[in-house]
Every structure is written in C-alpha cells, then in structure tokens.
N, C-alpha and C positions, 0 to 999 in steps of 0.2 A: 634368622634361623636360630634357632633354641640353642644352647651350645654347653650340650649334654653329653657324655661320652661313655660308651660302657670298656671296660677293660676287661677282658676276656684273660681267665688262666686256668680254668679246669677246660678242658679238651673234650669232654665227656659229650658235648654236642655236636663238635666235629665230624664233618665228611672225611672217614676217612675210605680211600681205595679199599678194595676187597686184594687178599694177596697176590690171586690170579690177575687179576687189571694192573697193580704195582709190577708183578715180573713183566707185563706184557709191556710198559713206557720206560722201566729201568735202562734198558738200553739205548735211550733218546737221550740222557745226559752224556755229553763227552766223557771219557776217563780223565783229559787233560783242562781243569778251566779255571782262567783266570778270572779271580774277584776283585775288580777294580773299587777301589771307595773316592768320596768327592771331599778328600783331605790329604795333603802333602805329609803327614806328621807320622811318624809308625810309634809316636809317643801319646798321642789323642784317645778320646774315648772311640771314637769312628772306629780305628783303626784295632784297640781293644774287643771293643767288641765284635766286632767284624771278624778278628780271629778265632774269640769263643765259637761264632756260629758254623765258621768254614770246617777248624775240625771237626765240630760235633757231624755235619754231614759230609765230610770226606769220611768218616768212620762209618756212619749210616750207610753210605752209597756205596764204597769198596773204590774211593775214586780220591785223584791228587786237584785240590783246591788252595793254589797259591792268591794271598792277599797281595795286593799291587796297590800303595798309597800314592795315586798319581796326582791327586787334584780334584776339582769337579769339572772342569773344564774338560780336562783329556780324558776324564771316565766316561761322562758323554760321548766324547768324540769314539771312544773304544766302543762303546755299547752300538752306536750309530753302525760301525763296521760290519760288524757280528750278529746274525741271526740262528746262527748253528747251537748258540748253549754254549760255546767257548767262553765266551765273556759273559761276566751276570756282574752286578753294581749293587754295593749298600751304601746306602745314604742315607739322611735325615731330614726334615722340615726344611730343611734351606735351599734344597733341590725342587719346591714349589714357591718358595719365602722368596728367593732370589729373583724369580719370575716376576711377582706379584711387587717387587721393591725395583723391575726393571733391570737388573742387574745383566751385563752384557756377559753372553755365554750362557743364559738361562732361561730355555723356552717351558712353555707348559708339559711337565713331565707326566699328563695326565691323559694329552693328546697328543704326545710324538716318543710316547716308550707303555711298555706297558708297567703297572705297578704289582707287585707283588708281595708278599707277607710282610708282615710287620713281627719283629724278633725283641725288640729289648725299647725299653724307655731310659735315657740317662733325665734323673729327678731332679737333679744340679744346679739349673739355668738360675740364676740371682741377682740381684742388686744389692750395693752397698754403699754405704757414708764411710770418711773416715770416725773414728772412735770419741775424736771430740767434736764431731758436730753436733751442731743443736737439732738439726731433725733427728728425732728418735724414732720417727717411725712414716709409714707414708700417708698418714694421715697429716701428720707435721708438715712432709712437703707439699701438699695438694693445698691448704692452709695458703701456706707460703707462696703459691703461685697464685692461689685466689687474691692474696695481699697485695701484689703486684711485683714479689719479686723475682726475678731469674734463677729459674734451679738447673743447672749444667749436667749434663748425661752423659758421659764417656761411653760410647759405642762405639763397636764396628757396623759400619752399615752395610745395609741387606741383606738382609736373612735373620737368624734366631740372636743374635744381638741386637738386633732392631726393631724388635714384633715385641719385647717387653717396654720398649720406652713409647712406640708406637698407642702400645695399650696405657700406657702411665698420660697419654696426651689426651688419649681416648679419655680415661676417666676423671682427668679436669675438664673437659666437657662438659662432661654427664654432670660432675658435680656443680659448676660455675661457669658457664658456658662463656667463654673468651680468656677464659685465665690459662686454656692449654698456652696459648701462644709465649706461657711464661715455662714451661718446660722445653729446653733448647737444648738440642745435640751437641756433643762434642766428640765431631765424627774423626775417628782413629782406627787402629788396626790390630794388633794380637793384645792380647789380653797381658801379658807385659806392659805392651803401650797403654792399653786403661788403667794401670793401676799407675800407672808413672803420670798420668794426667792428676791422677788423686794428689798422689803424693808433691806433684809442682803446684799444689792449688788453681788447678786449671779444667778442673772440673769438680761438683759436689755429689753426684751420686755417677757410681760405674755400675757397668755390668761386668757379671763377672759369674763364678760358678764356686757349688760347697767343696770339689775336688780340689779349684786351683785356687781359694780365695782362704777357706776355713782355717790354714795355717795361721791368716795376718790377722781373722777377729781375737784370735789366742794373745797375741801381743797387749803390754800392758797398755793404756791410754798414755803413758807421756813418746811410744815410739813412735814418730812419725811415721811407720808403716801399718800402724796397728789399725784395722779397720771392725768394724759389723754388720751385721747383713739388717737391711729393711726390708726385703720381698724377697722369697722364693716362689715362681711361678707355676711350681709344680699342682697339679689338684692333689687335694687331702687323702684322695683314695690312692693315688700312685704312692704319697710318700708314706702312709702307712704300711707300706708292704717293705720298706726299707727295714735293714738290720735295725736291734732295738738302740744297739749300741750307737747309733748314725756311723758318723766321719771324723777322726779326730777328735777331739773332744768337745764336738758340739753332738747331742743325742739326736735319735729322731723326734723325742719329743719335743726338745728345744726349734730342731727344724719347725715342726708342725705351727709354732707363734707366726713364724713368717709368713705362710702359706693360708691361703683360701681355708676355711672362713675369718679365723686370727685379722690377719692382714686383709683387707679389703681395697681392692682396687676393680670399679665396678668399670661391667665392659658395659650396661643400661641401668635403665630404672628399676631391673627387677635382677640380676644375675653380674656375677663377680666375672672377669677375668682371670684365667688359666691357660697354662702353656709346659703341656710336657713335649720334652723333646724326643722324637720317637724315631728308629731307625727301622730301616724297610728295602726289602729289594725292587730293583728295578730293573728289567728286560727289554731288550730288541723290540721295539712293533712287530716285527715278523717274528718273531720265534717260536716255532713250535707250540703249542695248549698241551700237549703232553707232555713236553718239559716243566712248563708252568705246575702242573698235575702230580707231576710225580716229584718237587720240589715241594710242595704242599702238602705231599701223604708221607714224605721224609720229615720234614718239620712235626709234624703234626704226631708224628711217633715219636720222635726224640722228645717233645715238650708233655708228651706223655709219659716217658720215664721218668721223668724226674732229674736227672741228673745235669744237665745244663743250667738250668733255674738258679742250682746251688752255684755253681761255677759265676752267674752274670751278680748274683746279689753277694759273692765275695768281692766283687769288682766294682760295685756300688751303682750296679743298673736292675732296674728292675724287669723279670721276664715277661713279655707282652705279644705271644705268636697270638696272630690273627690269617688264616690262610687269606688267599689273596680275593676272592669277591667282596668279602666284610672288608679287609685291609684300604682295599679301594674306595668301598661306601665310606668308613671312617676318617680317611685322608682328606677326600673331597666335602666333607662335611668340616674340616678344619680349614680346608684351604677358603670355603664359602665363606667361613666366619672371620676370621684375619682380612680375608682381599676387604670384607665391610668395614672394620675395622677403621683400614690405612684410611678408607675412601673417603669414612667420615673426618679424618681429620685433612686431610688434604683438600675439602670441598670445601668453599664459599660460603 
C-alpha cells in the first residue's frame, strides 16, 4: 500500500451538522464523562494533550470532562464497560502498534471499539547516538550493518518505540538484504532506562523524543550525557507546521536535517519511511452514532475557531482534527502499512 498521507487543517470541507441536527444530539453526551487515556503519567504528552482537547469541548458542550491517566489496559477495560458516553478514551498509535507487536491486553482497536477523530500529532518520535559516536548519521549505521557489524537499539517494545527500529530493520533490507539481522534491540522500558542504556554503553542508538532528549544534544561532547539525534520520524509536512523556533535550542529547521527527505531511511525501492505519532479518540462498539456525531460537529467547530491550534503548537503538538470516517480510513491505512512492515522483517 502507497504510504501517503494527507493532513488535513483547514475544516473548510468538513461535514459539519446544521444547528438544528446539533441541538437535536447535544443531549446524547452525558453532562458527566470521563476521559480515560492509555498512559499512567499526568506528566506525558497523552495526558497533555488530552487536556487541551477535554477543555476545549467541555467549554464547547456546556459539560464536566475529567481526564483519568489510567493506563491502556484499564482504559480499555473502562471503555469495554460503557456504552452510554460516560467513558470516551484518547490514545495514540500504540493502541493498534500494540496489537500488531502482540502485546497482551491489546486487541484490534478497529474491530472491538469504535475509532474516532484524530486531534493532535506529537512530531517528537526520534533516535539518537551518543555525541562521540562515529555514526553521524543513518546512513553511517545502515553502512555498518551492511559491514557486518552489531548496531544496538534501546527500545521499549511494542508499540511507537518499536515501529521506528522495526522500520530501521526494514530498511537494511531494502538496502542489503540480510544485514538487518545486524540491527538488534535492546529491549528496555521508560525512556530513563534508554538513555541509561546509552550512557552504560549498552546500547548505540536509543529512541527517544525532541521533548525528552533535546536537553542532552545541548551537552558539550566530552559529557557523558550529551547525545544527537540521527532520525526524526516525523513526515516533513507535519514538522513543517512546528513553531519556527522548534524546541530548545534545536530550530525546526535543524529538525527538518533529520526528518524525511534529509535523512532517508527507505520503507521500499521507491518511498522513505515515516512515523507521526497521532492521537485519536476511541469509543464503546455500542455507543450511540449520535454521540459519535455530535463529538465530531464539536470538534469540527472548535478546530474552526482557531483557538485550540495555538494552545497544542505552544505545547509542541501539532493540530490534526480529522472527524471520524476519514480519521478511520487514515488509521487503517497506517495500521495496513506498519502490520507489512513488521511481517517483512519477521518473515523467512
């Protein structure tokens, strides 16, 4: 499958409800509902932006929308509960990633819930060397597996820490076909413990992100913390819409070296791999098409004023509503291209 994606931010083609049809499903949302997300953390980006979107439509709807950072596991289990609109979930890629990597407690979120809008992109997702390694770039390391030597991966596996090294295996394939078997995980846990892999020399490239890493490329080269990014996975068109200033004191144009086309790491013979990470709501199987409905002609107003956009790209995410038919087509078009992905490198 081609693996093209359009990002949608003028609304201007948007279905939206007629005001008559809006008052007639406004009263199918609860006054009271909780928004479960599939992260413990109320310090994460999930959990960020999850509140940007909650007030903006608890203001919209006239209704109390508390964020609940349960996990993915218990947010599941909560959405599984509730078909009334009480409970609604945002999540990101790892809530189909998970699936597709077999992760226990992660069934096809695409046949046992239903999916809805997609709200923000975090641009973030990256990899990195420390500062005096000799790969400069992932051309260097692709070389170096082609040569026959071990390049070490600090990931957490399954899900959106996994689908970039996933793809870096993919395309020593494409490039040398048997030299992936020289890009080898080093499977870990919070993004603490990747960088502590780094820094024990126990691994050569982490993943990691521009929010939680961009601090340590600042570092000079003789601090054993100080690292650089080789890949951002972001496509060129998401991180283009990032503040000019980026993050820290890396620009968005310094971003852009990293990032598709700069950096190349090919998912075939004719097209690069990308990986934005993209958060999305998720509902009951049962619930209600007019809540679905009338959560979509809310969005679709707010992402029309303007005023949320500024709020997500202070926060370093960029705004990406897609109501929920397209939201769906688009998902499953990412989920087809990634499930190929893994399969080619896991296959014989």
């Amino acid at each position: 499958m081609t693996f093209t994606r359009r990002l949608i931010l003028s609304l201007a083609a948007a279905t939206v409800l007629s005001a008559s049809s809006y008052a007639a499903v406004a009263q199918e949302l609860p006054r009271n509902v909780r928004l479960v997300i599939g992260s413990k953390s109320t310090g994460g980006d999930t959990y960020q932006n999850s509140a940007i979107v909650a007030e903006a439509l608890a203001e919209k709807l006239g209704i109390n929308v508390k964020v609940d950072a349960v996990g993915a596991t218990e947010a599941f289990k909560a959405l599984d509960r509730d078909s009334r609109g009480t409970t609604l979930m945002i999540f990101h890629d790892q809530s189909y990633l998970g699936n597709l990597y077999g992760v226990q407690g992660y069934s096809n979120p695409f046949e046992g819930y239903k999916v809805g809008p997609t709200v923000a992109i975090n641009p973030g997702n990256a990899y990195l060397v420390p500062k005096t390694s000799k790969y400069q770039s992932m051309d260097d390391i692709f070389a170096a597996a082609k040569a026959g030597e071990k390049v070490r991966v600090a990931i957490q596996p399954g899900g959106v820490s996994e689908i970039g090294f996933s793809a870096m295996k993919n395309a020593a394939k494409v490039l040398s076909p048997g030299s992936e078997a020289n890009i080898v995980a080093v499977n870990t846990g919070s993004q603490s413990d990747k960088n502590q892999t780094m820094w024990d020399d126990l691994s050569d490239v982490i993943n990691g992100s521009i929010q939680a890493n961009e601090q340590f490329t600042q570092l000079p080269e003789d601090d054993r913390k100080a690292m650089r990014f080789v890949w951002i996975t972001a496509r060129p068109a998401t991180l283009q819409q990032a503040p000019a200033q980026g993050m820290g004191n890396t620009t968005r144009d310094q971003m852009l070296k990293f990032a598709d086309p700069e950096t190349k790491v090919p998912l075939n013979d004719s097209e690069n791999f990308t990986f934005d990470k993209e958060f999305f709501f998720l509902y009951n199987q049962d619930m209600d098409d007019a809540i679905v409905a009338q959560i979509d002609t809310a969005l679709s107003e707010i992402y029309a004023a303007g005023e949320i956009q500024k709020r997500q790209k202070e926060a370093f995410f960029i705004p990406n509503f897609l109501p929920s038919a397209e939201a769906q087509a688009h998902l499953l078009a990412k989920r087809s291209t990634y499930e190929q992905v893994i399969k080619d490198i896991t296959s014989n």
